[in-house]
Every structure is written in structure tokens, then in C-alpha cells.
C-alpha positions in Angstrom: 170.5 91.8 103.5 167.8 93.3 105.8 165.9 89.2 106.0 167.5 86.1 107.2 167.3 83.9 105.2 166.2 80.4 107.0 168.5 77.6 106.9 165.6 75.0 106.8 164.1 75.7 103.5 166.9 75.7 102.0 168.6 72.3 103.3 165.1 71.0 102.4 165.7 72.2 99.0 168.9 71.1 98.9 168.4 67.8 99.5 164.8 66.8 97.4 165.8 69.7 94.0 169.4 70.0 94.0 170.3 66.1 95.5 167.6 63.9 94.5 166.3 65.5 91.5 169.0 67.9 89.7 171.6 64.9 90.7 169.9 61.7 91.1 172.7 60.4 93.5 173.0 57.6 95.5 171.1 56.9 99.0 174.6 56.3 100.4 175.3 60.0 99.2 172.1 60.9 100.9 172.7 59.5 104.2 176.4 60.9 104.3 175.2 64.3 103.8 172.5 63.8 106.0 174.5 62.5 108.8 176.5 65.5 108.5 174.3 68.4 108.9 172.6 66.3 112.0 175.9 66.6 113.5 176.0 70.6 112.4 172.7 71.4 113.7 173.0 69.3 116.9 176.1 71.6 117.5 174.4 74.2 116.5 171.6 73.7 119.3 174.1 73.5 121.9 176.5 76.4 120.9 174.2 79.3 119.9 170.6 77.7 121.9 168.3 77.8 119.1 166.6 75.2 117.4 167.7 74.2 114.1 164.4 75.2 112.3 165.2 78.8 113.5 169.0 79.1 112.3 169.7 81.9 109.5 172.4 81.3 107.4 174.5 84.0 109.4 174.4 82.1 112.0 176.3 79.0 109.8 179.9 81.5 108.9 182.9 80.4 108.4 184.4 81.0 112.0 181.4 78.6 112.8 181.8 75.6 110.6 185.6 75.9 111.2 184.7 75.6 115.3 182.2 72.8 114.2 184.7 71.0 112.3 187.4 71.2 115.3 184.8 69.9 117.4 184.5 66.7 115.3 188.2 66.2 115.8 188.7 66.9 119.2 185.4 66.1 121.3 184.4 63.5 118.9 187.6 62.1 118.5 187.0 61.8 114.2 189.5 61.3 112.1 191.1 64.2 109.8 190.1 62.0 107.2 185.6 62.2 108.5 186.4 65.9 109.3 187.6 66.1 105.3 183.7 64.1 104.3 182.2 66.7 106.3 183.4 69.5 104.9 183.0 68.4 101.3 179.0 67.8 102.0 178.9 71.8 103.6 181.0 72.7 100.4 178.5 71.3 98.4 175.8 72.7 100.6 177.2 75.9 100.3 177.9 75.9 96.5 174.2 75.3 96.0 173.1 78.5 98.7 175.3 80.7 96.8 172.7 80.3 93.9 170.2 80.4 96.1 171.5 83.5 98.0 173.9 85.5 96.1 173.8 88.6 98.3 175.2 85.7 100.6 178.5 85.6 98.3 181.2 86.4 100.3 179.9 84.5 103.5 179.4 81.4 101.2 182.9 81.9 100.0 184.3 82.3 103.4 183.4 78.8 104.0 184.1 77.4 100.4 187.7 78.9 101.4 188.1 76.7 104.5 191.1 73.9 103.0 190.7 69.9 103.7 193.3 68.9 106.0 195.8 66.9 104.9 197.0 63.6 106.5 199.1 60.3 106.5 197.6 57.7 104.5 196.9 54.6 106.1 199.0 51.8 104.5 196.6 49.2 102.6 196.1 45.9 104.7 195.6 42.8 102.4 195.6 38.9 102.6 198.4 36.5 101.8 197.3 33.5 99.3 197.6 31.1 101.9 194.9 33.3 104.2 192.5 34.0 101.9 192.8 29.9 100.6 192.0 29.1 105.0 189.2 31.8 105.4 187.7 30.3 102.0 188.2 26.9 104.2 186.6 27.8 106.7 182.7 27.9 106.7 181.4 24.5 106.9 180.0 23.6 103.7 177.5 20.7 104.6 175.1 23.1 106.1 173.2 26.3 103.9 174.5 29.4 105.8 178.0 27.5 105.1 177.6 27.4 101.7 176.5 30.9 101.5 179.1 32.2 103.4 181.9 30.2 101.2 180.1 31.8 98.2 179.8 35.2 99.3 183.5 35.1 100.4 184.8 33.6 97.4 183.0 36.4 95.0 184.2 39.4 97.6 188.0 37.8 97.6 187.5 37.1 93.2 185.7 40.6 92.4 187.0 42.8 94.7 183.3 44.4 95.2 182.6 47.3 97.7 180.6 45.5 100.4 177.3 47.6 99.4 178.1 46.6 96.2 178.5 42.4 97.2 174.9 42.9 100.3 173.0 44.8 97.1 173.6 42.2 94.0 170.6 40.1 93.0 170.3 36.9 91.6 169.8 37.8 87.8 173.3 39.9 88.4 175.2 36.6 87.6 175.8 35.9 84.1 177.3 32.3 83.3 178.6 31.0 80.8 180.7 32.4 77.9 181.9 36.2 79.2 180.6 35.4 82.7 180.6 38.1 84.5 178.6 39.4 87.6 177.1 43.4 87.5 176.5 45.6 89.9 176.0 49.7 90.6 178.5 51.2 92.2 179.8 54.6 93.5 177.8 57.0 91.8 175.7 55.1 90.3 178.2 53.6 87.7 176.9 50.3 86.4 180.3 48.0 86.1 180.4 44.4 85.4 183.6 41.9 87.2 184.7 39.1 84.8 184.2 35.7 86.9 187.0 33.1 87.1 186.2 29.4 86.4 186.0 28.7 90.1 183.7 31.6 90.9 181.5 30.4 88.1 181.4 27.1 89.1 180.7 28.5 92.9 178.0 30.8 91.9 176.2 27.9 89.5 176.1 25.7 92.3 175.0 28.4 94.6 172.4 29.5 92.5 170.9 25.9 92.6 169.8 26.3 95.8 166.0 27.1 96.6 165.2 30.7 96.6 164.4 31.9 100.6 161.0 33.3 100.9 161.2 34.0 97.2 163.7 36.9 98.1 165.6 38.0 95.5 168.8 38.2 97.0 171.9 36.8 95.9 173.1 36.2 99.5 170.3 36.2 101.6 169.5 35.8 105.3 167.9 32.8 106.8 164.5 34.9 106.2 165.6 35.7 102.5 166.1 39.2 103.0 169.6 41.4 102.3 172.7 40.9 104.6 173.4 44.1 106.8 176.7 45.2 106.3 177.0 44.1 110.2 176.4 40.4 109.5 179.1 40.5 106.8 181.3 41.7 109.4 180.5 39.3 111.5 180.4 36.2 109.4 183.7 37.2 108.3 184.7 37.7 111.9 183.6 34.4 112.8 185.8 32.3 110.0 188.6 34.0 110.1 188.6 33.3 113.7 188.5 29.2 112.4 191.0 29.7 109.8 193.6 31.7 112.1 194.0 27.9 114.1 195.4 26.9 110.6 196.9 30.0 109.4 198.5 31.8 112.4 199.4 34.8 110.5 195.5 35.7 110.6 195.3 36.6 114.4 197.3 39.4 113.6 195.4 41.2 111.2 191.9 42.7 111.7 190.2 41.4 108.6 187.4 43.9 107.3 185.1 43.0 104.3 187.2 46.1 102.7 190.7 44.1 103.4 189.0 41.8 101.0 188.6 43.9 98.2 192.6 45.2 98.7 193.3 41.6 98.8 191.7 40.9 95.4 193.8 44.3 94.0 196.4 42.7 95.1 195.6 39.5 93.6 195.4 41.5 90.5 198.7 43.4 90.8 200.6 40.2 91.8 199.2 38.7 87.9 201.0 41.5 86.5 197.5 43.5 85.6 198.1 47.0 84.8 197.0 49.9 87.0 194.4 51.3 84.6 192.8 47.7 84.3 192.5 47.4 87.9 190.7 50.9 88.5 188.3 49.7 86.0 188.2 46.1 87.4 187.4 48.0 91.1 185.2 50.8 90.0 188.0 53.6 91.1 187.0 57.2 90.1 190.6 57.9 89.6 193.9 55.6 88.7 195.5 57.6 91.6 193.4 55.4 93.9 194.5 52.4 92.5 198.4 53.0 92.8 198.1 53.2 96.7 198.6 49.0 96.2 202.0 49.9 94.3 203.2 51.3 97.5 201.7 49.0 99.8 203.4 45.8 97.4 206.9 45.3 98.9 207.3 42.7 96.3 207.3 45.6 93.5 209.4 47.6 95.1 211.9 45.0 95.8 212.0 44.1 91.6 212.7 47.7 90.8 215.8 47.9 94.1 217.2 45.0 91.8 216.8 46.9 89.1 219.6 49.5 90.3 223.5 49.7 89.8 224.5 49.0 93.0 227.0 51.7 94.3 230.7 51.1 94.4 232.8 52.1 97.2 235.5 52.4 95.4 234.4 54.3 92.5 235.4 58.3 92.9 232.5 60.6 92.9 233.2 63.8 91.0 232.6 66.8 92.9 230.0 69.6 91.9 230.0 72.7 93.5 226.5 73.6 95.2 224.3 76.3 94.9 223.8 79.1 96.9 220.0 79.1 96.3 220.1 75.3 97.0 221.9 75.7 99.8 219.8 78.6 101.6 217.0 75.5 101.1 218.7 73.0 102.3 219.2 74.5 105.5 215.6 75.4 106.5 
């Protein structure tokens, strides 16, 4: 371990060989991980005063990515849940230096060892029927950014699609007609395709009748035919349900995402009776764990199993069972 091995090669490597090539995944992977070794090298600069392209790889131990990581929290004010993102893109980092460098091992596996944090789960925020049918009411149809914007809505609400998904879909992603359906790449890579409802068809048919902008090949395009950013969805969003909250009070409440869309279409889905496993399939989930977080967040199903109880007697005697003195040494603590 006399030479130091550079840092900058091998993040160079890591990211054209092991990422792009070895991989093939996503440019939303890409940035991720990129973002987060521009944060670790910006700290980097400040805490030891060297330049990034001059870091070794002892200089990125595990007492340093833990301080890094703190940092995030505290001075950047991140949530435990970014902290976790960051540390999986240095774990994967790190898994591929340790092939790299195995004279590195046991530094590598000082920071493989460093544990996600855990943390409350935020409960799922969805729409009600009647304000998703007054945000669907909202844009003004007569004019073309209306009708896009009724469109695009009506899809996100029906589908349930990731908002990269919904911005990234071109216009020979629709398929009408018997099995319509509309497909898309999602997390991953993972090519899926979302079964359309008769009024999404009949949406999307009339949409696609309108002339093509700039010969773009968008399915919802800008006024110069190019792709929505994700901050014009938000936006456009912002703006209707801002209209349909003078109709459907309940809305100024709630801050409506694009993602609250695609929990409002799971919970569309659940409400139908659809099973779990359909709905992770139906959403693109990775796991079925994903999808149950909208059994929790569904008072409704837990209010039909409460029924489902013997309710408890007063009067009934309870007979009495001695405890343990395990159980009991437990219960205490």
C-alpha cells in the first residue's frame, strides 16, 4: 500500500465501465450518483483543502463519509431518507473499488459497514373521487394547452405513471383499440405497458387528432413541441388545482404533487378491490412491499377488517394466566 491510489480514475471508471457499460442503467441513475459524489467532493475541498482530482482513496474512510453524511443532515438540512440515497450510491462506489483495489479491503469494508438510518415513513397523500373529478374539470378545454393539460392529467390520474415516465412517453406509445394500452420504460429500464380505460382511450384518440407541434414527437408537448420539464407539470398542476379548490374546498388543504397522482390512481385501484400483486405490476413497483404502504394509508380497509372483530364483552370473565418471568423482565424495559 506504498501508492495512493487516485480517486479520479477510478470514479471515471466507475461511472463510463462499471455504470454505463457493465450496467447500462438509467440517466436518472446517472445523475443521482453524480449529484452525490459532487456533494462528497465539494466537502471534500472544504474539509481536507485539496482539490478533488488530488484525493486518494485514504482520504475517503469511513470516519469521513460518516462526517459527510452527518453533514447532509445537519448543515444541509436533508432528510434521513436523501442521507439513505447517498449512501447507497458510495456503497455501490465502493463495492466496485474493492475490485479495483483489493489491498483497499478492509477500508472499503469500513464504509460498506456504515448502516442506513432508519426513519418514520411518511403517510401516502391521495385524492378523493370528487378532487380528482374537479382538477380533471379544471383546465379549460376550448383552448390547446387546455386540452393538453386535461389529457395529460387524465392519463397520470388513470395510469398511475412516474412523472419521468408520463414527460418521456411518445406518441406511438398509445395503442388503441382492442387491449389498449399505453408503454413506457420505467425504473430500471423495465418496459411495462398500463391498460387504458374507455375514457382514457377516448381522451387520448381525440388528443392524438390534434396537429403534431413542430413535428415533435412528444405525446405532451410544449407550445414549441418539445418535452414538458418536470417543473411545468408541477406547475400546470399547481395552477388547476388552484381552479378546482373554489369547487372542491377539500383541495386547499392538500399540497397536490404529480406523485399524489399516481397514489391517487393506487388508490383508485385498491378501492376496485384489485389485489396488491396486480397493483405493483400495474405501477412498476420493484417489490409488493411498496405497494402495501396504500393498505395502511386506506382507513376504509382498515375500518372493514375492525368490523370484522368480536367485539369484547364487558361482562364476559377473562381467565387468568400466570405470566412469565422472562416475559416479564421484557416487559419492564
Amino acid at each position: 500500500m506504498n501508492s495512493r491510489p487516485n480517486v479520479a480514475p477510478l470514479i471515471e471508471r466507475y461511472f463510463t465501465v462499471r455504470l454505463m457499460q457493465q450496467r447500462n442503467v438509467s440517466s436518472n441513475t446517472i445523475a443521482s450518483y453524480r449529484d452525490t459524489f459532487r456533494l462528497l467532493f465539494r466537502f471534500a475541498q472544504v474539509q481536507l483543502s485539496k482539490p478533488p482530482s488530488a484525493l486518494s482513496l485514504d482520504d475517503l474512510d469511513a470516519p469521513f463519509i460518516s462526517a459527510f453524511l452527518a453533514d447532509i443532515e445537519t448543515a444541509r438540512g436533508a432528510s434521513i431518507s436523501t442521507r439513505n440515497l447517498r449512501l447507497t450510491a458510495i456503497r455501490s462506489f465502493y463495492r466496485f473499488v474493492s475490485f479495483e483495489e483489493p489491498a483497499y479491503s478492509d477500508l472499503i469494508q469500513r464504509v460498506l459497514a456504515i448502516p442506513s438510518k432508519r426513519h418514520d415513513k411518511r403517510q401516502v397523500h391521495f385524492l378523493t373521487r370528487p378532487e380528482i373529478e374537479a382538477i380533471l374539470a379544471a383546465p379549460n378545454r376550448s383552448t390547446w394547452l387546455g386540452r393538453r393539460d386535461h389529457t395529460l392529467l387524465l392519463i397520470a390520474i388513470q395510469t398511475g405513471l412516474r412523472l419521468s415516465e408520463l414527460i418521456n412517453l411518445d406518441r406511438d406509445a398509445i395503442h388503441l383499440g382492442t387491449g389498449a394500452h399505453v408503454r413506457c420504460a420505467g425504473k430500471g429500464r423495465k418496459e411495462r405497458c398500463t391498460p387504458l380505460t374507455s375514457n382514457g382511450q377516448a381522451a387520448l384518440k381525440a388528443w392524438l387528432k390534434e396537429p403534431e407541434r413542430y413535428a415533435g414527437r412528444a405525446l405532451f408537448p410544449n407550445v414549441r413541441g418539445g418535452r414538458l420539464s418536470a417543473d411545468s407539470v408541477q406547475a400546470l398542476l399547481t395552477k388547476h388545482v388552484r381552479v378546482a379548490s373554489q369547487i372542491c374546498p377539500s383541495l386547499t388543504s392538500k399540497r397536490v404533487l404529480p406523485h399524489v397522482l399516481r397514489h391517487s390512481a393506487a388508490m383508485e385501484l385498491l378501492q376496485a378491490g384489485v389485489d396488491c400483486s396486480v397493483i405493483a405490476l400495474w405501477l412498476g413497483h420493484e417489490s409488493i412491499e411498496t405497494t402495501q404502504t396504500y393498505l395502511h394509508a386506506h382507513l376504509a380497509i382498515k375500518e372493514a377488517a375492525l368490523a370484522k372483530l368480536e367485539p369484547y364483552e364487558p361482562g364476559k370473565p377473562i381467565r387468568f394466566r400466570p405470566g412469565d418471568n422472562l416475559l416479564a423482565f421484557l416487559e419492564s424495559l
